[in-house]
Every structure is written in structure tokens, then in C-alpha cells.
C-alpha positions as a printed NumPy array, in Angstrom:
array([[-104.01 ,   59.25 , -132.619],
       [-105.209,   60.177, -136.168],
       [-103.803,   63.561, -137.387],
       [-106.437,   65.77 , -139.882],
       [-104.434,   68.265, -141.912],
       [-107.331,   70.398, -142.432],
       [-108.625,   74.43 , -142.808],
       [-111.367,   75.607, -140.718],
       [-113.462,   76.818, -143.365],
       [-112.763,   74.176, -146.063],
       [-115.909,   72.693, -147.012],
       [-114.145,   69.015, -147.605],
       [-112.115,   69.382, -144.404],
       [-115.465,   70.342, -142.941],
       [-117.257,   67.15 , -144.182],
       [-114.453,   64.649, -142.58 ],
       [-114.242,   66.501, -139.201],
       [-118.03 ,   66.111, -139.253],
       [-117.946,   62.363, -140.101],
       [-115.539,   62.519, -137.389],
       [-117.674,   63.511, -134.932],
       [-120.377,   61.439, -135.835],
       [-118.137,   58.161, -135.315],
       [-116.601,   59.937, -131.952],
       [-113.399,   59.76 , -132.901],
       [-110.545,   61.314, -131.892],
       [-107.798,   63.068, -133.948],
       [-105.339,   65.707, -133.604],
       [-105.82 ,   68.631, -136.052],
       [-103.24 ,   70.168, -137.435],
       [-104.273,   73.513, -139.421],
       [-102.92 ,   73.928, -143.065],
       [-103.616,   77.877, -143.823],
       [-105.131,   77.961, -147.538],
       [-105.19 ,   82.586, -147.642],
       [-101.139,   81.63 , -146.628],
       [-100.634,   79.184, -149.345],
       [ -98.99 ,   76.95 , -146.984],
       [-100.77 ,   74.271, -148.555],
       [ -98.142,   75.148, -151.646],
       [ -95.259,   74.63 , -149.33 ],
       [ -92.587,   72.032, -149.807],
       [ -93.648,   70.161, -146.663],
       [ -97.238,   69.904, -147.201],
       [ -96.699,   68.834, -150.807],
       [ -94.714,   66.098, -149.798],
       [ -97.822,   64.686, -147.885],
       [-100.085,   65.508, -150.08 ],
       [ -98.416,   65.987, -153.905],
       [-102.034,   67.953, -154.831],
       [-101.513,   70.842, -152.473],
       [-104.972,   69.993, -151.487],
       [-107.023,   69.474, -147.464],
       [-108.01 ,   67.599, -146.222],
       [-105.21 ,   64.711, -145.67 ],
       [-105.305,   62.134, -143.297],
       [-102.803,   60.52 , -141.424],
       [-104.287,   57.282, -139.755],
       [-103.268,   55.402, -136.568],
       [-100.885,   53.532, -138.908],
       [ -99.234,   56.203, -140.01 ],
       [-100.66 ,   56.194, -143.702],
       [-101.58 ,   59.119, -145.56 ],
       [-105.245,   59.317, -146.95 ],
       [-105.915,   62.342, -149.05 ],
       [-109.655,   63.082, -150.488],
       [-112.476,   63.524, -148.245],
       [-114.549,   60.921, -150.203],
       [-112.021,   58.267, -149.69 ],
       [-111.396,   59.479, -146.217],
       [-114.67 ,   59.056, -145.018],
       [-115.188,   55.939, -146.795],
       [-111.883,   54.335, -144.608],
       [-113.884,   55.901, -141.687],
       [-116.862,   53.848, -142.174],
       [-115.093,   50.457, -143.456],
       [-112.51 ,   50.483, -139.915],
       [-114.817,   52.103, -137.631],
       [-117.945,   50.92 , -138.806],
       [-120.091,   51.896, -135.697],
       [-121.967,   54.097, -135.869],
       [-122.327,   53.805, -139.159],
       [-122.994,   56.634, -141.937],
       [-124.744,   54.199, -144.12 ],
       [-127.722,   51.944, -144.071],
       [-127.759,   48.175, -144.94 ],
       [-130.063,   47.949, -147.55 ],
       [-127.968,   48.389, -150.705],
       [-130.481,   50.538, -152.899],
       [-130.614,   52.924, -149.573],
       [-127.048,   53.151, -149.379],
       [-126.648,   53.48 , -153.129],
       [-129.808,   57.097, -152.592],
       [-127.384,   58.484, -150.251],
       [-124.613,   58.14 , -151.295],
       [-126.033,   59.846, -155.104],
       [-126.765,   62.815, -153.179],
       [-123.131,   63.048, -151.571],
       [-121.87 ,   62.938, -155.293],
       [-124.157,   65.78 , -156.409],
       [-122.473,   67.585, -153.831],
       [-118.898,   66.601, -153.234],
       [-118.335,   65.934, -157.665],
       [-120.39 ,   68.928, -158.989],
       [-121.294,   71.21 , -156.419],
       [-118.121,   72.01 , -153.825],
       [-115.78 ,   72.265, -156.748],
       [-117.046,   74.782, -158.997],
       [-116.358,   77.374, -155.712],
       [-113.313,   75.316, -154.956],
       [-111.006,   78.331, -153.798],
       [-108.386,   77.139, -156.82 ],
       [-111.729,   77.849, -159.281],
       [-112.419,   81.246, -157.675],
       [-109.091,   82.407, -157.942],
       [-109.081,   81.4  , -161.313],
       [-112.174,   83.298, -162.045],
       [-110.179,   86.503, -160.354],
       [-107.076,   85.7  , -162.218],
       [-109.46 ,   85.803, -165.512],
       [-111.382,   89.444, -164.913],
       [-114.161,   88.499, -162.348],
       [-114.588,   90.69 , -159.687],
       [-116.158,   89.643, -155.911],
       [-119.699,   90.725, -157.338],
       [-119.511,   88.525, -160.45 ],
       [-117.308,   85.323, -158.555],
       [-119.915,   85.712, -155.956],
       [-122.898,   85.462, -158.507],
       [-121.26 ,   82.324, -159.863],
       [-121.136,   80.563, -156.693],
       [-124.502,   81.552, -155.787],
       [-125.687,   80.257, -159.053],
       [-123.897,   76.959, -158.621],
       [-125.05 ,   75.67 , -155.215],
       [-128.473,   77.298, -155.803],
       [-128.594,   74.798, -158.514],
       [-127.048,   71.546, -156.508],
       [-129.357,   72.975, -153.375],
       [-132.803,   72.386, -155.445],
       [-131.331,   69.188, -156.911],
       [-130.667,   67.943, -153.246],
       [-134.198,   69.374, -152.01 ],
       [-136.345,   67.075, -154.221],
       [-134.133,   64.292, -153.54 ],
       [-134.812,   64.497, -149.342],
       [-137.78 ,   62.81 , -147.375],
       [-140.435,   64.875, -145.222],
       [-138.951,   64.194, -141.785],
       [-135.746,   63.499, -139.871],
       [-132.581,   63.966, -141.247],
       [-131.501,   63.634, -144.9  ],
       [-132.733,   60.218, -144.946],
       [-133.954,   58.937, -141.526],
       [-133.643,   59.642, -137.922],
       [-129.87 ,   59.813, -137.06 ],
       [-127.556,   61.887, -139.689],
       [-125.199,   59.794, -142.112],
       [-122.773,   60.411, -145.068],
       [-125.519,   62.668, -146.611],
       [-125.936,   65.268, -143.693],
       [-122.211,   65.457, -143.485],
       [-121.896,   66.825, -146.813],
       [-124.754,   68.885, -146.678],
       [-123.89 ,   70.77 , -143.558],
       [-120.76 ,   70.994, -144.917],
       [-122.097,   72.423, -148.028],
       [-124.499,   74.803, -146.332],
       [-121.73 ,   76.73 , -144.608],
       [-120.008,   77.816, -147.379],
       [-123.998,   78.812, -148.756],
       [-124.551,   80.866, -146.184],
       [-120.78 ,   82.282, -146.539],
       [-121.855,   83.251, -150.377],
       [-125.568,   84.546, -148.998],
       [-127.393,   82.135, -150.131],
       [-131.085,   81.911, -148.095],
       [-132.975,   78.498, -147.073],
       [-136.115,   79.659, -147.265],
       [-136.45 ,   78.611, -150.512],
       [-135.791,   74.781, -149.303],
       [-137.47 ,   73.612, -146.166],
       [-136.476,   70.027, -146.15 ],
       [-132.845,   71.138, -146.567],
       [-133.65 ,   74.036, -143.728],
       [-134.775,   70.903, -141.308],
       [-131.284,   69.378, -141.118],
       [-129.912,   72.603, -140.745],
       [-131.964,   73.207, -137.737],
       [-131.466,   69.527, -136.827],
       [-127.398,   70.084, -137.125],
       [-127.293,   73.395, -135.229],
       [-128.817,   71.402, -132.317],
       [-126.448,   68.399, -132.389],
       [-123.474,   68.879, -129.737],
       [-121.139,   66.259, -131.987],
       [-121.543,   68.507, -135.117],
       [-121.735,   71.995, -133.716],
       [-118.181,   70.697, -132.691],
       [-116.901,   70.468, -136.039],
       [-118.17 ,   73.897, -136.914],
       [-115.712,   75.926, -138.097],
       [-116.02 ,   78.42 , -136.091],
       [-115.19 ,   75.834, -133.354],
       [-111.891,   75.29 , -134.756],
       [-108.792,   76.03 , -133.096],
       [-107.404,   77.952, -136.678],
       [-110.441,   79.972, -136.728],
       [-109.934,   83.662, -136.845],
       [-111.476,   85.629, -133.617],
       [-114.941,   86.891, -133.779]])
């Protein structure tokens, strides 16, 4: 069985157990507590030299670390169902909008770039108007870039509702609203109805603190 190093409320840790889900496949998590800094520990680095969820130990007993190259072993050894279309210019739309969020949206409130911003002066009001300010900015991007009906792009969810969702937890964890995007409010609504994703939820997760 697949081991997921992985954080409950790590948006990249998130977006794998999501693709996960999708591809019903089982795994054995194994939590990695980022407030604890065990992710700084001698044993973690040595999987993963970044200090960094999620990693991925395959079947095989490799180590994948990256959630972009993660998912993208995902779909090339389990390709059904898949998280991408066949036409080439579909697949190229999608996975665009999985960039915009996974290269310049999750890492500017990467929790190594909000400490950073405490470390330099910022206090919770000012870190939190940064992060606000940064996924309000991918979340309009993403918005125009999403069709009238279904999913992100179609009727079953793919590689781009995986990052969303994943990206809309931690905007709703930094109070952002949806009202201002109903397209992006549809999957939402779409994902807090499907049984696979709700299952990757963080607040499904076995490391999750009690409510």
C-alpha cells in the first residue's frame, strides 16, 4: 500500500489526497505535524531533504515528493479514472489553471512565507491581509477562466477541481467569501456533495484536531 506523508490542513497534501480519492485509491497516511516542526526532523528530512508535505512513498517503495509530480505519477500508472481529458488543447486549459494555483497562488501563504512575514514585523491582521489579497487575486483569475456548468471544466471533477478545492479551504481559513465568484461557488457546492472528496477533507483526517 502507498504511504502519504501528509498534514491535514496542508493545501498540497490536500490536493493529492483529493486526487486520491478521485482515482479510489488506497494509501496509508502517515501525519507529519507542520505547528511541531516535525517536518524539520532528522527523519523526515531524510525522506524528503526539503522539509516539505506532501511525500509519497509508492507501492515500489520510491519516494515522490511535490504534489504536482505526485499527481502527475497518479494519472500516468493509474490512469482510470482519469483527471485529464484527451484532447490536448483541453488538457493543456486545465492544466493552466492548476499552475495559476499550485505556482503563484498556494505559495505566497505557504506557511514558510507567513512565518517569514512574522519573522519580518507583520502581525496576524497584516499576514492575514496579504493572504487575502493573494488568493483574491488567483480566485478572479480562476473565475473567468471556468465554464457556466458542471465542474471546473465538464461533468466529472479532474486535476483542476482538485486544486481548487484544495485552494478554497485554506480561503475560507483566511475569510475569504465566494459570493463574489459563482462559477467557483458551483464546484464548491458540487465538492461538498461528493462522498470521495468530502473524504479527503481535512477535517476528515485522522491528524485533525477535535472540533
Amino acid at each position: 500500500m502507498m504511504e502519504l506523508f501528509t498534514y491535514y490542513r496542508s493545501t498540497a497534501s490536500y490536493r493529492v489526497r483529493l486526487a486520491l480519492a478521485l482515482k479510489r485509491l488506497d494509501y496509508q497516511a502517515v501525519p507529519v505535524n507542520l505547528l511541531g516542526a516535525e517536518q524539520h526532523q532528522p527523519a523526515y528530512r531524510a525522506l524528503n531533504p526539503q522539509g516539505r508535505v506532501p511525500a509519497l512513498r509508492t507501492e515500489c517503495g520510491q519516494l515522490l515528493v511535490q504534489s504536482s509530480a505526485i499527481i502527475e505519477y497518479l494519472e500516468e500508472v493509474y490512469p482510470e479514472p482519469a483527471l485529464l481529458p484527451a484532447d490536448a488543447a483541453d488538457r493543456a486549459r486545465i492544466r493552466g489553471v492548476a499552475a495559476l494555483i499550485g505556482c503563484d497562488v498556494h505559495p505566497l501563504h505557504n506557511l514558510s512565507v507567513l512565518n517569514q512575514l512574522r519573522a519580518h514585523g507583520f502581525d496576524e491582521a497584516a499576514v492575514n491581509q496579504w493572504v487575502q489579497h493573494w488568493i483574491g487575486q488567483g480566485l478572479q483569475a480562476i473565475e473567468a477562466l471556468l465554464g457556466d456548468d458542471g465542474w471546473c471544466f465538464g461533468a466529472m471533477p479532474g486535476l483542476a477541481d482538485v486544486y481548487l478545492v484544495a485552494q478554497l479551504y485554506a480561503a475560507q481559513r483566511f475569510g475569504l467569501e465566494l459570493d463574489p465568484y459563482p462559477r467557483i461557488a458551483r464546484v464548491a457546492a458540487l465538492a461538498a456533495r461528493h462522498p470521495q472528496l468530502q473524504a479527503a477533507h481535512p477535517a476528515r483526517q485522522a491528524d485533525a484536531p477535535v472540533q
